[in-house]
C-alpha positions as CSV (number, residue, x, y, z in Angstrom):
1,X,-12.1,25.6,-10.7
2,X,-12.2,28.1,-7.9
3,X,-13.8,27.4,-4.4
4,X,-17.0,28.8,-4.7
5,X,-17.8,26.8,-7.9
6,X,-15.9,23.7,-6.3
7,X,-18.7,23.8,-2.9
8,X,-21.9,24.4,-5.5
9,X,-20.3,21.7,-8.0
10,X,-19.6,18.9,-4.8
11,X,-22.4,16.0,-4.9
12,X,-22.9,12.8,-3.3
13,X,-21.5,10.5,-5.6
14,X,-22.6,6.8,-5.4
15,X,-21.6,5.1,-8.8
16,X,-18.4,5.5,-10.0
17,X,-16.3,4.5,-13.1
18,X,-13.4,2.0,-13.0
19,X,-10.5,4.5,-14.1
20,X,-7.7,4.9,-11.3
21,X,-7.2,7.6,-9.7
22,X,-3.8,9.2,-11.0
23,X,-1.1,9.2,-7.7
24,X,-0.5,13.0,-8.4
25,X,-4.2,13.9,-8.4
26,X,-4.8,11.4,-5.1
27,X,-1.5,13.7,-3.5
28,X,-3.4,17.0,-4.1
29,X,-6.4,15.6,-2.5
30,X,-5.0,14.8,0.5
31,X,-3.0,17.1,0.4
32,X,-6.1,19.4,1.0
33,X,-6.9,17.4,3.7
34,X,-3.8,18.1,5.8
35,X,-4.3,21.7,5.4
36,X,-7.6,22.1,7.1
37,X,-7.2,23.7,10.5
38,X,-7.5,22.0,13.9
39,X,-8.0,22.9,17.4
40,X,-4.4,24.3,18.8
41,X,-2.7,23.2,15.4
42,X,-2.6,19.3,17.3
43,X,-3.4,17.7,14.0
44,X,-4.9,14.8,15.2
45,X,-5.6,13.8,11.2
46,X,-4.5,10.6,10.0
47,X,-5.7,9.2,6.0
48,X,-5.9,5.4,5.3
49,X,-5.9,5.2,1.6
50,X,-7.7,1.6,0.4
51,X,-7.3,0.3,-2.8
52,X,-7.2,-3.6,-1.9
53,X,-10.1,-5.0,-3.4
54,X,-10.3,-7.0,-0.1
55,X,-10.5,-4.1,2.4
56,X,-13.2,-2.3,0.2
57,X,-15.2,-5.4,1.0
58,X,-14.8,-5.5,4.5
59,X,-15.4,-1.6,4.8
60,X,-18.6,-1.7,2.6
61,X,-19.4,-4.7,5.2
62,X,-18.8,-2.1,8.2
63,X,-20.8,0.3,6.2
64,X,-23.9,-1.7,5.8
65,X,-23.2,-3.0,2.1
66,X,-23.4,0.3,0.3
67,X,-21.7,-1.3,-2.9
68,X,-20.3,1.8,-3.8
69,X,-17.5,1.6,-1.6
70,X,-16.3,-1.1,-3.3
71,X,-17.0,0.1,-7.0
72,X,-15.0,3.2,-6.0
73,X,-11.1,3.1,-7.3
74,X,-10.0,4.6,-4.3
75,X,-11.5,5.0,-0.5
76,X,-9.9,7.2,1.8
77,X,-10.8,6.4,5.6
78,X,-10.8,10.0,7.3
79,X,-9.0,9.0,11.3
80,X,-8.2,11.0,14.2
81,X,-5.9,10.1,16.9
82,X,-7.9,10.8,19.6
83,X,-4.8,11.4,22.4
84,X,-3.1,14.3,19.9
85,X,-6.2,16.3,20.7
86,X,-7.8,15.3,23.9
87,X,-4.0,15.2,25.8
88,X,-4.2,19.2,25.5
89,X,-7.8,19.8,25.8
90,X,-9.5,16.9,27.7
91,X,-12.9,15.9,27.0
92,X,-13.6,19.4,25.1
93,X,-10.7,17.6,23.1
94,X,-13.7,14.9,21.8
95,X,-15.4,17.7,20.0
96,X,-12.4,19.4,18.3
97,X,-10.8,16.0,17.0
98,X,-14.2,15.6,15.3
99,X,-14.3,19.2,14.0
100,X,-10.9,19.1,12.9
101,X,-11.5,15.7,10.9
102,X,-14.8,17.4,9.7
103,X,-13.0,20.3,8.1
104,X,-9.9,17.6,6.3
105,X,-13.2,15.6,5.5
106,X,-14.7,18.6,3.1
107,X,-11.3,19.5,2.3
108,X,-11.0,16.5,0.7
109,X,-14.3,16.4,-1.2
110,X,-13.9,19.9,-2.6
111,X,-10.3,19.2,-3.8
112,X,-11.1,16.0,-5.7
113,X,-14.7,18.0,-7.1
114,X,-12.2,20.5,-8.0
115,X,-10.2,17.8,-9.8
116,X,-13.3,16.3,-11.7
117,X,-13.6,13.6,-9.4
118,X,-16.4,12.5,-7.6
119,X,-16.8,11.3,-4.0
120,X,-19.5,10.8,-0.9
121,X,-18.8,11.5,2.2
122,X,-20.0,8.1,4.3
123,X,-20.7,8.4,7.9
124,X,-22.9,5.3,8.2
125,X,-20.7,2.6,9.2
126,X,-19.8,0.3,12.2
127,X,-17.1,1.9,13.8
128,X,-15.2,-1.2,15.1
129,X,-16.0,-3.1,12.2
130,X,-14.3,-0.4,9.8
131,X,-11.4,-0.4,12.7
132,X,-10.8,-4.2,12.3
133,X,-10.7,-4.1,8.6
134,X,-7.9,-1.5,8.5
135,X,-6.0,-2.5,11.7
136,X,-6.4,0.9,13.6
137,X,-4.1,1.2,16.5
138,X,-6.1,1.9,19.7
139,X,-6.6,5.7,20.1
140,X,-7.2,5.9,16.2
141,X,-11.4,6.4,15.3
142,X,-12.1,5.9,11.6
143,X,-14.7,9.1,11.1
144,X,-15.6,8.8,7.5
145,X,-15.0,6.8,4.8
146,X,-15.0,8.9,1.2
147,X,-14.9,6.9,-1.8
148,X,-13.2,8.8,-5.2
149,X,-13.0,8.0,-8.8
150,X,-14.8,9.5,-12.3
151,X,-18.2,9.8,-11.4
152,X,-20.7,7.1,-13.6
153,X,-23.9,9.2,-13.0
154,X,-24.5,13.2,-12.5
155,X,-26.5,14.0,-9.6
156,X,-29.1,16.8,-9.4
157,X,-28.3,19.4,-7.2
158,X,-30.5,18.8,-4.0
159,X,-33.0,21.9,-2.7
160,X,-31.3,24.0,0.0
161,X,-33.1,25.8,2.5
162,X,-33.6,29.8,1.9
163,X,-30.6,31.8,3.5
164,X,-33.3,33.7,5.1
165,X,-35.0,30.9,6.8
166,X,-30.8,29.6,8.7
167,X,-29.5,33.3,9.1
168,X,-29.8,34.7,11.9
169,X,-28.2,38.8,12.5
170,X,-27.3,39.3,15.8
171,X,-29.3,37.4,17.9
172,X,-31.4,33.9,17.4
């Protein structure tokens, strides 16, 4: 599947199927993560892959009990270490780690969509709740959780808003 047909294939996934995830197809994915780009190449990525039964429960806790997260075979925990990024560029440092995550983060979806698997990318969670269940050192935020496996339901594609009515040439 090429990239174009990977980002209009890519949908929030919130039921999933049982099957494992193969270890070779869960490499790719992140691997696709690690290559996203961040700010001055500090790479302040860092994956915590859950498949601990007990850990899915405590993160779908943090996450306000979507029970998806525990269905899920697989959840990957998208982290930054804050002091990689924010040692070089101080407080403007708070905004790249973020960006830089952002960019692993739809890495991530689009290389497992592109692999027939189906994820969601989950913002909505307590942060130091979903720290405490994976034992993040301090300096380490978990950013997003993003649950894979076969998808058990195909989601419509949602409406997006006209090209015309977002693109602005030029000037605003």
């Amino acid at each position: 599947m090429d990239t174009l047909e990977a980002i209009r294939r890519r949908r929030s996934v919130r039921s999933f199927r049982p099957d494992p995830v193969p270890e070779r197809d869960l490499r790719k994915i992140l691997e696709a993560a690690s290559w996203a780009p961040s700010a001055g190449n500090c790479q302040p990525l860092e994956l915590v892959v859950v498949r601990d039964p007990r850990v899915k429960e405590e993160l779908k806790e943090a996450a306000f009990g979507q029970p998806f997260l525990e269905e899920a075979p697989v959840l990957v925990v998208v982290c930054a270490d804050v002091e990689r990024t924010t040692s070089r560029y101080g407080s403007r440092g708070e905004l790249f780690y973020v960006q830089d995550t952002a960019a692993a983060t739809q890495n991530l979806l689009l290389a497992a969509t592109s692999l027939g698997y189906g994820t969601c990318w989950v913002g909505a969670f307590v942060e130091e709740e979903g720290s405490r269940a994976l034992r993040l050192p301090r300096g380490v935020r978990p950013l997003a959780i993003v649950p894979i496996g076969r998808s058990a339901e195909s989601p419509e594609a949602p409406p997006r808003r006209p090209l015309e009515e977002m693109v602005h040439w030029d000037r605003y």
